[in-house]
DOLUMDO-229275 format. One line per 8 residues: for each residue x, y, z of C-alpha. Coordinates in steps of 0.25 Angstrom, whole numbers, plus 5000, padded with zeros to 4 digits. Each point is the difference from the previous one (the first is absolute). Example, Ala and Ser with C-alpha at 12.3 -4.5 7.8 and 13.67 -1.06 7.14 Angstrom:
% residues 2
5049 4982 5031 ~ 5006 5014 4998
END
This chain:
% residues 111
5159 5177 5034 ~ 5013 4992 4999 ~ 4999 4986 5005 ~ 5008 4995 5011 ~ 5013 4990 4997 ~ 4991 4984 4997 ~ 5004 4988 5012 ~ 5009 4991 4995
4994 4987 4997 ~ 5009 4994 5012 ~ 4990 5010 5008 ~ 4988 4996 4993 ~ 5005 4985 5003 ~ 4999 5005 5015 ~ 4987 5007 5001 ~ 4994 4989 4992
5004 4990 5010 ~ 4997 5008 5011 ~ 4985 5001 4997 ~ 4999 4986 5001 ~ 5003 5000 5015 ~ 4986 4998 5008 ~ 4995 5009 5011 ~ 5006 4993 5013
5012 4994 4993 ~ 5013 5007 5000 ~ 5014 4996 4990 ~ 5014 5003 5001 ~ 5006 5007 4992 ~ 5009 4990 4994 ~ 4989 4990 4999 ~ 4992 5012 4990
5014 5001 4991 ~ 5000 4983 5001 ~ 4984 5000 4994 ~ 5002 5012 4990 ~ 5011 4992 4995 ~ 5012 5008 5006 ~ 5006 4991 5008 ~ 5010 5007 5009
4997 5014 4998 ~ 4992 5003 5013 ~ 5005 5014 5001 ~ 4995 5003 4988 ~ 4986 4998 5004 ~ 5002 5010 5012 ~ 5002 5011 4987 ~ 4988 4995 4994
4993 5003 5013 ~ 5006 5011 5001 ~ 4998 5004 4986 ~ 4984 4999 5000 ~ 4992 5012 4994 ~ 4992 5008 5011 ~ 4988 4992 5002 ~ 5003 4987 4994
4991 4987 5003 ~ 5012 4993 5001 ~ 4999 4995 5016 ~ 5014 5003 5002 ~ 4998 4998 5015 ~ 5000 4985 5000 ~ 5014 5000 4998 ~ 5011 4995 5011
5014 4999 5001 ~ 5004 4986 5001 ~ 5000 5001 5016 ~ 4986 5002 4998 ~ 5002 5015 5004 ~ 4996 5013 4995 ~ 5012 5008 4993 ~ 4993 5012 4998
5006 5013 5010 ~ 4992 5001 5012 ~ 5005 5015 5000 ~ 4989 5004 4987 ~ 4988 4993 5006 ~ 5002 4989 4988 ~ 5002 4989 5009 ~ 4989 5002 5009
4991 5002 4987 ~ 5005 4986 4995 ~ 4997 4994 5014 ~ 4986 5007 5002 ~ 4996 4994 4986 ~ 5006 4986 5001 ~ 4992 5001 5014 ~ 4989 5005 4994
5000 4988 4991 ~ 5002 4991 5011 ~ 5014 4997 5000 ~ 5006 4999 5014 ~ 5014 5006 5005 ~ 5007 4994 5013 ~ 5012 5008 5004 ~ 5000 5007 4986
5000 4988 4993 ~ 4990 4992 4990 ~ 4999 4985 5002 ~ 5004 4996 4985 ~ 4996 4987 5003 ~ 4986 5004 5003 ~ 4999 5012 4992 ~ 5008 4998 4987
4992 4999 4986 ~ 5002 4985 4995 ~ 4994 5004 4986 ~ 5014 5006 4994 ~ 5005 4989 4988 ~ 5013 4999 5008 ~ 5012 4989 4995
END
């Protein structure tokens, strides 16, 4: 069996972040780059999102765009997956969107 191609550490960074966010608490995405340390690179964390192996621990669901929306397609079922999880968890959508103020994880080492 030949092993698939490693994450970069920048995605390792990512995932690593992204476990520390609590159930019931969400982050945006470029609040996850600011507390692993890659401060302006929001779209980056979307591919680590993206790039997650099947099955991975990794709660990828708790996080949001900067509107506090999902950014998933809705045409795949992956946004409604995200929303039944985050719902699940708590979390509560009005109009399709999250109220980061009362919902957004305070525990990221932010500048």
């Amino acid at each position: 069996m030949v092993p698939g191609p490693q994450p970069s550490e920048s995605y390792r960074l990512i995932w690593r972040t992204v476990r520390r966010i609590p159930k019931g608490r969400v982050a945006t995405y470029g609040q996850v780059a600011r507390a692993a340390g890659l401060g302006g690179q929001a779209r980056l964390v979307g591919y680590a999102m993206h790039a997650l192996p099947e099955g991975s621990s990794v709660p990828w669901h708790r996080v949001l765009n900067f509107r506090g929306r999902i950014s998933l397609p809705e045409a795949d079922g992956q946004a409604a997956l995200q929303r039944a999880l985050l719902e699940a968890e708590g979390v509560l959508f009005r109009n399709g969107v999250v109220d980061l103020d009362r919902f957004r994880w305070r525990g990221a080492r932010e500048p």
